[in-house]
N, C-alpha and C positions, 0 to 999 in steps of 0.2 A: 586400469587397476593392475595390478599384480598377477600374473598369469596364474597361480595354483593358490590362490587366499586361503589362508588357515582358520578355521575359526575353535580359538582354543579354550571358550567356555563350555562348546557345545561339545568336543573334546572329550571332556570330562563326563559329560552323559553316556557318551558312546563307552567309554572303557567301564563305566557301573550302569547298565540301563535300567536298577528299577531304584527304589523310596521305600519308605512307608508311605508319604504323602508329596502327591504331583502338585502344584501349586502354578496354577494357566493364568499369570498377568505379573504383570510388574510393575505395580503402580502401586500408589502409598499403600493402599489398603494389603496388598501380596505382599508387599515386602513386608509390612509393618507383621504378617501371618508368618512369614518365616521366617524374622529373626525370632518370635516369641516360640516358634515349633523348634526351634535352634537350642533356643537358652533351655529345653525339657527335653534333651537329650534326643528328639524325635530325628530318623533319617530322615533327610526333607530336599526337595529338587524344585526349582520353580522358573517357568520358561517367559521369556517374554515376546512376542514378536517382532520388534522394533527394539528401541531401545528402554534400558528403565528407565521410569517416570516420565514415557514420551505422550503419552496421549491426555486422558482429561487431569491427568494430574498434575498437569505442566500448564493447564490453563486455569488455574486459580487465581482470586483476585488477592493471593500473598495474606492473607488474613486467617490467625486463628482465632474463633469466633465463636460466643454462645448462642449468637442468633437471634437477637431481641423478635425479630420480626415475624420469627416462629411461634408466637406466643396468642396472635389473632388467629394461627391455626389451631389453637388447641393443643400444641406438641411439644406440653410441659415438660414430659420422660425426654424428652430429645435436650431442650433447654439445659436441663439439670442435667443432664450427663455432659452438655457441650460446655458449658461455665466449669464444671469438675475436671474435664478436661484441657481446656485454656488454661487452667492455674498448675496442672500437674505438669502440661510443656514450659511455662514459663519456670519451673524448678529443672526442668528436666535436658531442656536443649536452648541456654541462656542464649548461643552462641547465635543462634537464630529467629527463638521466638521473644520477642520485647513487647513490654506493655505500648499501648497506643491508643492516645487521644482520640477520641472521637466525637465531631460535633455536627449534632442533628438543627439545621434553619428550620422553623418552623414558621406558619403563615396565618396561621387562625389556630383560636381559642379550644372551640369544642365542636367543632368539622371532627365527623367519624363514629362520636362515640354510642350514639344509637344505631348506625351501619354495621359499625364494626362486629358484634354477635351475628347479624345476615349476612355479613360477606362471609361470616365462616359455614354458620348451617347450607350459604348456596355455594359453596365451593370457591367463590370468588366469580361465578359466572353473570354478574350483573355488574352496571356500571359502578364506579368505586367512588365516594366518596373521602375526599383530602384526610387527612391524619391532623388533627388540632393536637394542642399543649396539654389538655387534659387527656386526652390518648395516651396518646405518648407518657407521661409521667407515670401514670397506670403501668404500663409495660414497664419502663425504667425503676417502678418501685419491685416490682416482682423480679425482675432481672436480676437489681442487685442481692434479694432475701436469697437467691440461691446461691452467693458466695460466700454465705455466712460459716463460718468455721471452718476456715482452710484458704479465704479470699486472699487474692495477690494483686488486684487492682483500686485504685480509690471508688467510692461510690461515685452517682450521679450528680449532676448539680445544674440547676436551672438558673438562664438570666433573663431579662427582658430585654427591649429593641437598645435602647440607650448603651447598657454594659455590654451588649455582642457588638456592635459596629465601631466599641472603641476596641475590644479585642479584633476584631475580625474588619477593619476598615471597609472595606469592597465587597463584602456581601451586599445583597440586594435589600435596599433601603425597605423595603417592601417587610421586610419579616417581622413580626411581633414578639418571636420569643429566639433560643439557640438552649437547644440541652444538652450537657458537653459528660460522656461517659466513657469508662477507656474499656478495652479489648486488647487482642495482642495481636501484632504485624508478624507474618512470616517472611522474611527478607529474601531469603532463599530458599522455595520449597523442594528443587531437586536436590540439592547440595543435602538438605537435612535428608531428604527419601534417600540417598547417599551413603549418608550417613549408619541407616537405617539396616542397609542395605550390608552394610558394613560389619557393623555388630553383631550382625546375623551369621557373614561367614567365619566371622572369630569365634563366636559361641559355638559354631557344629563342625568348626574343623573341615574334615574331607565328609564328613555326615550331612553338611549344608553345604549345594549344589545349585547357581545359580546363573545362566544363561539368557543374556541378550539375543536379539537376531535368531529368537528359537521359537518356532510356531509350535501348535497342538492344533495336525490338521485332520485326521481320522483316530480312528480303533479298529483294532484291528487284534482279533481271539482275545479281546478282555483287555489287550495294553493299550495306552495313547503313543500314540506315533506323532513323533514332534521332528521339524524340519527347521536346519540349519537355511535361513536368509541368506546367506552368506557363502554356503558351498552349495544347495541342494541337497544335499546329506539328510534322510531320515534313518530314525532309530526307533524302535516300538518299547515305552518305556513300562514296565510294572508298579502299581503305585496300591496301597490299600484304599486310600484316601485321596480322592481329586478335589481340591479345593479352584474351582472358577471365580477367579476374581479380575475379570477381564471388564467389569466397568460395563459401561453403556453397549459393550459389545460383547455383554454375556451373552444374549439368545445365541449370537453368531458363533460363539466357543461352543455352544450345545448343541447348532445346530451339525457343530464339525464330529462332535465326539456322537451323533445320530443320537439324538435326544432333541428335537426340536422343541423350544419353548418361545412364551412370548409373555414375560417379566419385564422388560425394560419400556421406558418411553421418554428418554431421557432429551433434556431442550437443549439448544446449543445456546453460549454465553459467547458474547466477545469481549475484548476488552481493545483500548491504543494506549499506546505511551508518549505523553508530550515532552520536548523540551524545549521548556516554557520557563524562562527565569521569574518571570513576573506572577504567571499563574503561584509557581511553586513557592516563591512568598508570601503569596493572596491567603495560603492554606494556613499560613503558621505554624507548616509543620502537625498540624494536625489532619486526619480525615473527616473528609467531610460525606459523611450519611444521611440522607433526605430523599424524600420521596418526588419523581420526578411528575410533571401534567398528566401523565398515563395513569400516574397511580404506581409504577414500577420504582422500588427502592437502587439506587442507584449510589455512586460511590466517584468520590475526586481524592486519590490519597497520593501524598507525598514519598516518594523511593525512591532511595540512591541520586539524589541530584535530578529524578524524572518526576511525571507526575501521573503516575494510573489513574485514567478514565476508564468506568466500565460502569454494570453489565448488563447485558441483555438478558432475554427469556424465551427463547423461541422455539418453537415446534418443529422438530428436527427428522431428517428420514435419513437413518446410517447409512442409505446406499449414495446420499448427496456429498457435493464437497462441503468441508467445514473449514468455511470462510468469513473474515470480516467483510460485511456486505460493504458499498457505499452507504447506504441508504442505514445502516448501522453508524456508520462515522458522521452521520447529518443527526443522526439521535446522541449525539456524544456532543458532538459542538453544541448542540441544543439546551443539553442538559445544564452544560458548563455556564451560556449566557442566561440560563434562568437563575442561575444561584450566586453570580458572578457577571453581572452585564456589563461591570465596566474593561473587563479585560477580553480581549481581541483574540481568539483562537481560530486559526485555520488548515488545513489539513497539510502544510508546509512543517508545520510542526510537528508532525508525527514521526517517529523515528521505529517506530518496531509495534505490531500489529498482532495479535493471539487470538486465537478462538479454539474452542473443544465443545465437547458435548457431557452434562451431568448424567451423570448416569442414577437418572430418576426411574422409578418403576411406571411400570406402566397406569395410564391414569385417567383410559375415556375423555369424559369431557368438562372435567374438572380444567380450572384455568392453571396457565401453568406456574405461576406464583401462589398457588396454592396446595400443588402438589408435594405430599411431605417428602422429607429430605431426610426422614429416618433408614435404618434397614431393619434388612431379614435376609435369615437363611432359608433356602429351601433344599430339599433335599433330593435324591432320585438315585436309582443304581446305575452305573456305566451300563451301555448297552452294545452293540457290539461284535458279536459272537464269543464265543472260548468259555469255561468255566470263569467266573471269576464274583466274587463279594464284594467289588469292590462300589464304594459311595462317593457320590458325585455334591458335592458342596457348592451351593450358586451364595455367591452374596448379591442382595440385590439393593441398592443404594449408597450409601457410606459417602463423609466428605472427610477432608483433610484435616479438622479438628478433632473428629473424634478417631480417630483411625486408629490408636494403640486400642479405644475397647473396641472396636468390631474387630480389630484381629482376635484379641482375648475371647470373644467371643465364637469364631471360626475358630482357634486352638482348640477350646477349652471340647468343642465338638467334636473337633476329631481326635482328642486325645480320647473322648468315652467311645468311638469305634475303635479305636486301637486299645481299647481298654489298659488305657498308661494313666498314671498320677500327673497332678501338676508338681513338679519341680519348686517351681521359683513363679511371682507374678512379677510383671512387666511395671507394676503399678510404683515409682519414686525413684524408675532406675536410669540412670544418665542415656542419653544418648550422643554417640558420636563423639566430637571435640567440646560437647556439654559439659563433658567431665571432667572436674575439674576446674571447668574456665572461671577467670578472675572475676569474684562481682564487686571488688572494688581498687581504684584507681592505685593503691599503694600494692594489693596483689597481682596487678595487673602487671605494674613496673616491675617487681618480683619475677614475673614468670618469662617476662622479654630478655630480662636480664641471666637468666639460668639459661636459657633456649635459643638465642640467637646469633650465638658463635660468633662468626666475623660477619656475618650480616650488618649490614647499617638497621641500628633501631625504628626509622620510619618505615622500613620496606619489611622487619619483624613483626611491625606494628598492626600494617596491613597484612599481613598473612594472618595474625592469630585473629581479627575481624572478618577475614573470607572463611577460614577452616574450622576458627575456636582450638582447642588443644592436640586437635591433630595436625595443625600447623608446627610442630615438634616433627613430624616427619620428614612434611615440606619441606623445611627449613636443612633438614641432614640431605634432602636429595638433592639441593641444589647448592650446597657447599658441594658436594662429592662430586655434581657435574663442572667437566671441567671448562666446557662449552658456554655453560648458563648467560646468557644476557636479556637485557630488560630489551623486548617488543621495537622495534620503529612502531609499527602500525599501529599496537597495542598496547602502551608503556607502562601498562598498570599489570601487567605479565610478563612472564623471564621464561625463557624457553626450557630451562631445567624445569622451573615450576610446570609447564606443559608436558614436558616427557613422561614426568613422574606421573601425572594422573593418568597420560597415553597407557603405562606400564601397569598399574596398579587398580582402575577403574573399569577396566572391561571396556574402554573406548573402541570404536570396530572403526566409526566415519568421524569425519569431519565436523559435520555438523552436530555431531555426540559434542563435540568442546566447546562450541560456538551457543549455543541452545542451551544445554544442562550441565555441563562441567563450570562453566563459565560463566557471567553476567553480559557478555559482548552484545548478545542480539537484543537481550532486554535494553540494553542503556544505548544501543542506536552505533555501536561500534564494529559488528562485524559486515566491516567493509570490504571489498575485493579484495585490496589491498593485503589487510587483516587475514581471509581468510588465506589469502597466497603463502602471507612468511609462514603462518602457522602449522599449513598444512607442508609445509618446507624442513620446518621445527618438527615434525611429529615423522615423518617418512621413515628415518631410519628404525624407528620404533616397530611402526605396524607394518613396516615391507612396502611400502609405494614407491615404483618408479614414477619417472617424469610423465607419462600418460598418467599414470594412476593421480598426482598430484592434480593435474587439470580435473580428471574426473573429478574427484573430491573436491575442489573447490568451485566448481558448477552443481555437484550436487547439494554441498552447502550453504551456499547461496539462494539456489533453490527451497529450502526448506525454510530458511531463515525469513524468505518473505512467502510462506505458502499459505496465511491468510490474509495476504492481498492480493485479491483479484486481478486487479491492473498487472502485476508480475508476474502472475500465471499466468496471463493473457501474451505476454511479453516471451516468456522464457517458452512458451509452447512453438512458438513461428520463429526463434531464434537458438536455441539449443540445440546440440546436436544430438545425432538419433539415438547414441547411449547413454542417452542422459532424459531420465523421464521427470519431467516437474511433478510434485502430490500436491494435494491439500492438505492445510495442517492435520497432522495426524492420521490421515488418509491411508499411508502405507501400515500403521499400526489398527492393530487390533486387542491394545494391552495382552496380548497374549496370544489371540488366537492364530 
């Protein structure tokens, strides 16, 4: 690395150390909190430890979703806010969030429908009985009644065995029914948190202050003292208002700020990604949602040319690694030949591998598919020494579909400590390169045609589909560079296009490009190779000399497979010693 690294978001903390309100995490839920504290004129600073949206917010199954399956829980208010929510992002961030097919195999008739009130009254701690077509259409009529006035997807629709296996040829001959209902895909969740992330610092100017690679490790006379990842550098920040939104590793931000708590008990999920031409035919292009022999709801969806297998549900301990197990990828292959037997999947096919941990509250001995998925704020004063009034805000739950209102809801909090008005709501308002983007085919060639300069039209084409309307920027940074060419390694990228996010996105590593600036790692392309030019392409940017470049593309690599096991196995007895392999997300702590 570069002998004296600057890290110039943390920078900016140091020359203003206090807020109105400190904000410990950077993950949807933090951001989505600070650009809405942005847009209400509030002073607002918010730290992340790692990078944004590195930890469980990067392991999502790409779905925004109302949750049919929350509905056996009783967690109707969750539903209805998460359906209201689905249709407000598909207004709101076209560029990312799209309606999406979904089709439920079903196996039997009426398996469940006496179960299903006991598996709710026992938590789900007894054996589970299958989900039959009269289940299911039960939820799928209630599902859709909550889109009524305001809905943005079609209703449901029922077929029997005959009309699904001509739609769906290779499904398993075995099913009697297929209930096919849409939801919305999120294509790219960090690009939109991004985004997010984005509109935040335009909305508050030099009043909205946001730092990657910046921990909240103590208190100290009433401030948090947040440390630079990156230099060692701490500074003790003043905030009225702490907002913790550090995800599954809240207690652990609490237990820094000496406030120990014990809110969370959040499972870990994995997911793989195949490439699988055949599979990804098999689907139609649709997802496919159905309940696996466990009884665990599970998912085979189609993206970008891949095909995501997931998810798990497991009992998690934050001090372990968060890894795709093996014995997780034999419940994946599993799944696929129950629903799918005539197509052949084997672990040769897997090209990129995720895991994180939900940050579920804590839940006893409730099973873990039955633990809700709602939140809550709790509250508590900083503790600490020094005078100081200030209030510590814990979110304790929150997923990626609903995350503009649990921010609205963390705002709307601490605007009544700081006793300020709301401004403006967050509620129909664009986000990112949402704005504005073309929803149809003739505005679309309109907007390529104003924006593309001497771009060739395919390669404008593809920019406004990775950015949506903030590809008008792209598009000026890499006319301007004069250097710009399309990847060897990586041809679906121009090294202008990588500078400029190097320059503009708060990129610190390598693996920041590879992982969440980019699709590379998802689609099975950040290859050595890849990362070498890249990290080649970015150098003159962030200051890497020739060690530094090596560093960085062992420690991106590194990262890019840190929920396979067999890799950590690998790069532990073969890396060199300044180079530490994590587990995913291991080195983050959203925040703390």
């Amino acid at each position: 690395m570069s002998p004296s690294p600057r890290h110039t978001t943390f920078d900016d903390l140091v020359a203003r150390p206090w807020a109105d309100v400190l904000i410990v995490g950077g993950g949807i839920n933090g951001l989505a909190a600070f650009r809405d504290l942005a847009l209400q004129g509030v002073d607002v600073m918010l730290v992340e430890r790692s990078d944004f949206v590195s930890g469980a917010s990067a392991a999502s199954s790409h779905m925004i979703h109302g949750g049919v399956r929350y509905l056996e829980n009783g967690e109707f208010r969750l539903v209805h806010e998460a359906v209201t929510e689905r249709n407000g992002l598909l207004r709101v961030a076209p560029h990312y969030v799209r309606p999406l097919q979904t089709t439920i195999p079903i196996f039997s008739t009426f398996s469940g429908v006496l179960s299903a009130p006991l598996r709710f009254l026992r938590h789900g701690s007894k054996g589970h009985r299958e989900r039959g077509a009269a289940l299911i259409k039960i939820g799928l009529v209630i599902y859709d009644s909550f889109s009524r006035g305001g809905g943005r997807v079609p209703r449901h629709a029922f077929h029997g065995r005959r009309r699904s296996l001509a739609a769906l040829p290779q499904l398993n001959p075995a099913i009697k029914y297929t209930a096919t209902y849409w939801d919305a895909s999120l294509h790219d969740p960090e690009r939109l948190a991004l985004d997010v992330l984005r509109d935040g610092r335009a909305a508050g100017g030099d009043r909205a202050r946001a730092a990657n690679y910046t921990g909240a490790v103590d208190v100290r006379d009433g401030r948090v003292v947040v440390q630079s990842t990156v230099t060692g550098e701490e500074v003790a920040v003043a905030a009225s208002v702490v907002i913790n939104a550090s995800g599954p590793w809240t207690d652990l931000t609490n237990d820094a700020l000496e406030d120990p708590t014990a809110l969370m008990g959040g499972t870990k999920g994995s997911h793989i990604v195949l490439d699988h031409p055949e599979l990804l035919a098999a689907t139609g292009g649709r997802e496919l949602f159905f309940e696996h022999k466990d009884g665990r709801i599970v998912l085979i969806y189609p993206l970008k040319g891949r095909v995501l297998v997931g998810t798990t549900d497991l009992e998690h301990d934050m001090s372990d690694p968060i890894v795709c197990t093996e014995a997780e990828v034999d419940y994946f292959l599993e799944l696929v030949a129950h629903v799918l037997p005539s197509i052949e999947v084997d672990r040769s096919q897997i090209v990129y591998r995720f895991s994180g941990v939900r940050p579920l509250p804590g839940h006893g001995d409730i099973a873990a598919g039955f633990v809700s998925r709602d939140y809550r704020i709790e509250t508590a004063k900083l503790r600490g020494g020094g005078v100081t009034d200030a209030t510590v805000l814990s979110l304790v739950g929150g997923k990626w579909t609903t995350f503009r209102a649990s921010a609205e809801h963390l705002a709307d909090r601490a605007l009544e400590l700081l006793a300020r008005p709301r401004l403006r709501s967050t509620k129909g308002l664009a986000i990112g390169g949402g704005k504005g983007f073309p929803a149809t085919e003739r505005t679309r060639r309109q907007w390529l045609e104003s924006h593309r300069g001497t771009l060739p039209l395919d390669r404008a084409a593809m920019l406004l589909d990775r950015y949506g309307t903030v590809a008008a920027e792209v598009i000026t940074a890499i006319l301007q560079d004069p250097d710009d060419r399309l990847l060897a390694a990586a041809p679906a990228y121009s090294s202008g296009e990588l500078r400029h996010l190097a320059r503009t996105e708060s990129v610190v590593h390598l693996d920041d490009v590879l992982m969440r600036r980019t699709s590379l790692a998802f689609l099975g392309e950040a290859t050595e190779s890849a990362a070498r030019e890249i990290a080649g392409v970015l150098a003159p940017v962030l200051g890497w000399d020739a060690s530094g470049i090596d560093g960085e593309v062992q420690r991106g690599l590194d990262r890019v497979h840190a929920a396979d096991p067999a890799w950590i196995s690998g790069a532990r007895s073969a890396s060199s010693s300044d180079v530490r392999p994590v587990s995913s997300y291991g080195e983050s702590s959203s925040g703390r």
